[in-house]
VEXNU-672936 format. One record per residue (C-alpha): residue number from 1; x, y, z; residue in one letter. Coordinates in pm, whole numbers, plus 32768, in hexadecimal, padded with zeros to 4 digits. Example, Ala and Ser with C-alpha at 12.3 -4.5 7.8 and 13.67 -1.06 7.14 Angstrom:
! VEXNU-672936
<site nr="1" px="84CE" py="7E3E" pz="830C" rest="A"/>
<site nr="2" px="8557" py="7F96" pz="82CA" rest="S"/>
END
This chain:
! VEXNU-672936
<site nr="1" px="5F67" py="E884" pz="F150" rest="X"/>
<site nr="2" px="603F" py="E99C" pz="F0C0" rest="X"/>
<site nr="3" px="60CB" py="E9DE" pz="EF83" rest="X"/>
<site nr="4" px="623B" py="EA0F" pz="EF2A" rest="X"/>
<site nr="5" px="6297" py="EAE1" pz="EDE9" rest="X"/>
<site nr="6" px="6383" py="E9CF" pz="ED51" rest="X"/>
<site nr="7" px="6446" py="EA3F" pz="EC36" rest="X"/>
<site nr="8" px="64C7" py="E923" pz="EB71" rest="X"/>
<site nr="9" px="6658" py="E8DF" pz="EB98" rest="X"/>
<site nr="10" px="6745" py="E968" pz="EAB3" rest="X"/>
<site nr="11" px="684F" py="E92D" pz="E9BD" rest="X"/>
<site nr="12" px="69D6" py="E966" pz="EA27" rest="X"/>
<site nr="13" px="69FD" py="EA49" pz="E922" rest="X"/>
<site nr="14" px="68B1" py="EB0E" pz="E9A7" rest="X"/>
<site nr="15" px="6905" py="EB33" pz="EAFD" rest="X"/>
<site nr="16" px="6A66" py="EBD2" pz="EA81" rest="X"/>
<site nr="17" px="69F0" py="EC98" pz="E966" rest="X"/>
<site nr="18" px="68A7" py="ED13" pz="E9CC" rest="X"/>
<site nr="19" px="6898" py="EE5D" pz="EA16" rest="X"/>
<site nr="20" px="680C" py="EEDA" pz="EB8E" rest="X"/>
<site nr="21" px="6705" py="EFAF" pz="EBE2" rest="X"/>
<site nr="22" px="673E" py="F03C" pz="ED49" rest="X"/>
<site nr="23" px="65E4" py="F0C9" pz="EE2B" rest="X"/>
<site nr="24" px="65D9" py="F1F8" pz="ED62" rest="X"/>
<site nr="25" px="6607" py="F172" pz="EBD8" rest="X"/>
<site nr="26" px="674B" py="F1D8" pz="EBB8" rest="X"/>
<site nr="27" px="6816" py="F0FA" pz="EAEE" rest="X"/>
<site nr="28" px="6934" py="F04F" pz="EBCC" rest="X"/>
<site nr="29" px="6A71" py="EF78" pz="EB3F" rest="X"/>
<site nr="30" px="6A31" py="EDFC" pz="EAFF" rest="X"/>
<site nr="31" px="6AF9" py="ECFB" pz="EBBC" rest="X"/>
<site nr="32" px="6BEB" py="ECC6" pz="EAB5" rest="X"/>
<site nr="33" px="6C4A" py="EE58" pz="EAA6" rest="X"/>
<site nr="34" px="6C64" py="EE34" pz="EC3A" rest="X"/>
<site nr="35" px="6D42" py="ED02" pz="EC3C" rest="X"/>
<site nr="36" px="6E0D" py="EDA3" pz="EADF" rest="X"/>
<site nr="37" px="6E55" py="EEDD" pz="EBDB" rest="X"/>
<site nr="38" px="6EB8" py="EE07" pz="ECE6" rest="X"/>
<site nr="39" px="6FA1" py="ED08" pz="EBF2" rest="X"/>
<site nr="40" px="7024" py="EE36" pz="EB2A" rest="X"/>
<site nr="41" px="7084" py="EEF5" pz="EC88" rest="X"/>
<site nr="42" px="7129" py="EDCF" pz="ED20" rest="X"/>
<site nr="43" px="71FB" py="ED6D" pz="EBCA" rest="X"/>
<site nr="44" px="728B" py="EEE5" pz="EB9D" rest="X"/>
<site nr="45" px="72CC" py="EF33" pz="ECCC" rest="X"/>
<site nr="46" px="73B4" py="EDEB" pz="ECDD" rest="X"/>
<site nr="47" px="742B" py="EE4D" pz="EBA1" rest="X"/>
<site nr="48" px="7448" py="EFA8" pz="EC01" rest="X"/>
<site nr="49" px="7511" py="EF5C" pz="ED56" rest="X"/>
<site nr="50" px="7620" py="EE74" pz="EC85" rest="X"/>
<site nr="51" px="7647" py="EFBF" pz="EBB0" rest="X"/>
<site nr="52" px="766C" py="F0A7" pz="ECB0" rest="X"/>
<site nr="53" px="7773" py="EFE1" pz="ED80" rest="X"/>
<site nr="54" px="76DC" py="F059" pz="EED3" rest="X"/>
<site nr="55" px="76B6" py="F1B7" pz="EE86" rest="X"/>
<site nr="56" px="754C" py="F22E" pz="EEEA" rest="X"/>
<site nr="57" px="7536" py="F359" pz="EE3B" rest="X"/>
<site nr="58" px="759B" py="F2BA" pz="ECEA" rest="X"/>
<site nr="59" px="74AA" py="F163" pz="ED25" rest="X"/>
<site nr="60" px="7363" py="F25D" pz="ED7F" rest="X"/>
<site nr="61" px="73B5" py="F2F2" pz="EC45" rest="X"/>
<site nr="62" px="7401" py="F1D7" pz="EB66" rest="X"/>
<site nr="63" px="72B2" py="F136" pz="EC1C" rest="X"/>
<site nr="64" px="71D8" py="F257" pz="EB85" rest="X"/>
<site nr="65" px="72B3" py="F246" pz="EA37" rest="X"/>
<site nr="66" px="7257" py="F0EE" pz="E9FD" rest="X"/>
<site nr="67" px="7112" py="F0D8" pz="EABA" rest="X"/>
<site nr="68" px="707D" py="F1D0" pz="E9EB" rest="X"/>
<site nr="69" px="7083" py="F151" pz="E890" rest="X"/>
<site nr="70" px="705F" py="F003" pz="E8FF" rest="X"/>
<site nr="71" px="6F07" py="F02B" pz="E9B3" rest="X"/>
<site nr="72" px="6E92" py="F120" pz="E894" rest="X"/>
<site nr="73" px="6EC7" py="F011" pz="E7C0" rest="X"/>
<site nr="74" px="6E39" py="EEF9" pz="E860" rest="X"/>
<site nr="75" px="6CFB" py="EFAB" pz="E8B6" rest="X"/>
<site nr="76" px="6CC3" py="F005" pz="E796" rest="X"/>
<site nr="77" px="6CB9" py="EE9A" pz="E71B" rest="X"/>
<site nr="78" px="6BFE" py="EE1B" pz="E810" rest="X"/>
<site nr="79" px="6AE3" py="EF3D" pz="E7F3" rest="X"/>
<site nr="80" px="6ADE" py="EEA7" pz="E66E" rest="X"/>
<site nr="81" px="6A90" py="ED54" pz="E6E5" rest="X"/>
<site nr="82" px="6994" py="EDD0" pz="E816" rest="X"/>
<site nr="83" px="68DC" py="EE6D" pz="E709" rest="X"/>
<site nr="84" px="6855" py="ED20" pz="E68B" rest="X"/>
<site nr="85" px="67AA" py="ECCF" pz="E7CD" rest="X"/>
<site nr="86" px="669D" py="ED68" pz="E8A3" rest="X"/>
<site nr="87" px="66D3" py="EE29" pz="E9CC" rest="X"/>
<site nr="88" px="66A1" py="ED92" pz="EB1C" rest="X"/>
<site nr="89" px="6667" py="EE03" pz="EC8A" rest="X"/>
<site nr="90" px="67A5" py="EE45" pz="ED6D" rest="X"/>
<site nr="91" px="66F7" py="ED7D" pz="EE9F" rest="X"/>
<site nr="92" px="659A" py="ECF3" pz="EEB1" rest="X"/>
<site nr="93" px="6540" py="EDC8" pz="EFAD" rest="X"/>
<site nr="94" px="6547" py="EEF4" pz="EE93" rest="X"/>
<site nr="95" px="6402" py="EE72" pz="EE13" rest="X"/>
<site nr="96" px="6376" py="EEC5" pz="EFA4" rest="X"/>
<site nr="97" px="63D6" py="F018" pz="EF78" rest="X"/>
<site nr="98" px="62A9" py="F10C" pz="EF82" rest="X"/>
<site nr="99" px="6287" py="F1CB" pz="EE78" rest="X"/>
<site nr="100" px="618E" py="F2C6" pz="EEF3" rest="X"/>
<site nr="101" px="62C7" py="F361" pz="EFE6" rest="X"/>
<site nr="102" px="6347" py="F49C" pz="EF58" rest="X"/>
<site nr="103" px="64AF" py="F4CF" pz="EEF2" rest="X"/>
<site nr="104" px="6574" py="F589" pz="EFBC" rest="X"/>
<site nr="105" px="65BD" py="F706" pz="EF8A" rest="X"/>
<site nr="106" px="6732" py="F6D2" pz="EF03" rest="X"/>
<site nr="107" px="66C5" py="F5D4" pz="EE36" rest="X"/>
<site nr="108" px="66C3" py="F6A2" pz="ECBD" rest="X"/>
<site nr="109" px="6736" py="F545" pz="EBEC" rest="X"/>
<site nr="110" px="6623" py="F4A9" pz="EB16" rest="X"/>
<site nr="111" px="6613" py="F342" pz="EB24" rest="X"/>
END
């Protein structure tokens, strides 16, 4: 009979706050900052194209105008809350990663 590491289930507000730790350590955006980046990218770029009356120059450039700011901001609100809670593996299979392998050669971040 086998064993499964079962973690317990969590919380709403855990799954979309808590940070993620990729194969390496590295810190990796929560859910919430990935669906904020999506949301945020979707509403001013509609906002952006009503602005820009069809010119494609002007709405790329409005985009990145508003984008900017808007996704500075909201990251950094959401990296306030994320701080209250744990980190927690990107996939499951990141706790199957062997840690014996070396890094590779270009790799000079430290996790």
């Amino acid at each position: 009979m086998t064993t499964m590491n079962m973690t317990p289930p969590m919380s709403a507000a855990e799954y979309l706050f808590a940070p993620r730790k990729d194969h390496r350590g590295w810190s990796t955006p929560s859910e919430a900052a990935r669906i904020f980046f999506i949301l945020a990218m979707i509403v001013s770029g509609w906002w952006s194209w009503q602005l820009a009356e069809g010119n494609v120059i002007v709405f790329l450039c409005l985009l990145m105008l508003i984008s900017t700011p808007l996704l500075s901001v909201g990251w950094w609100l959401i990296s306030l809350i994320s701080s209250n809670y744990e980190p927690k593996v990107l996939t499951e299979s990141v706790n199957n990663v062997d840690k014996s392998k070396k890094l590779p050669l270009h790799s000079f971040r430290k996790p």
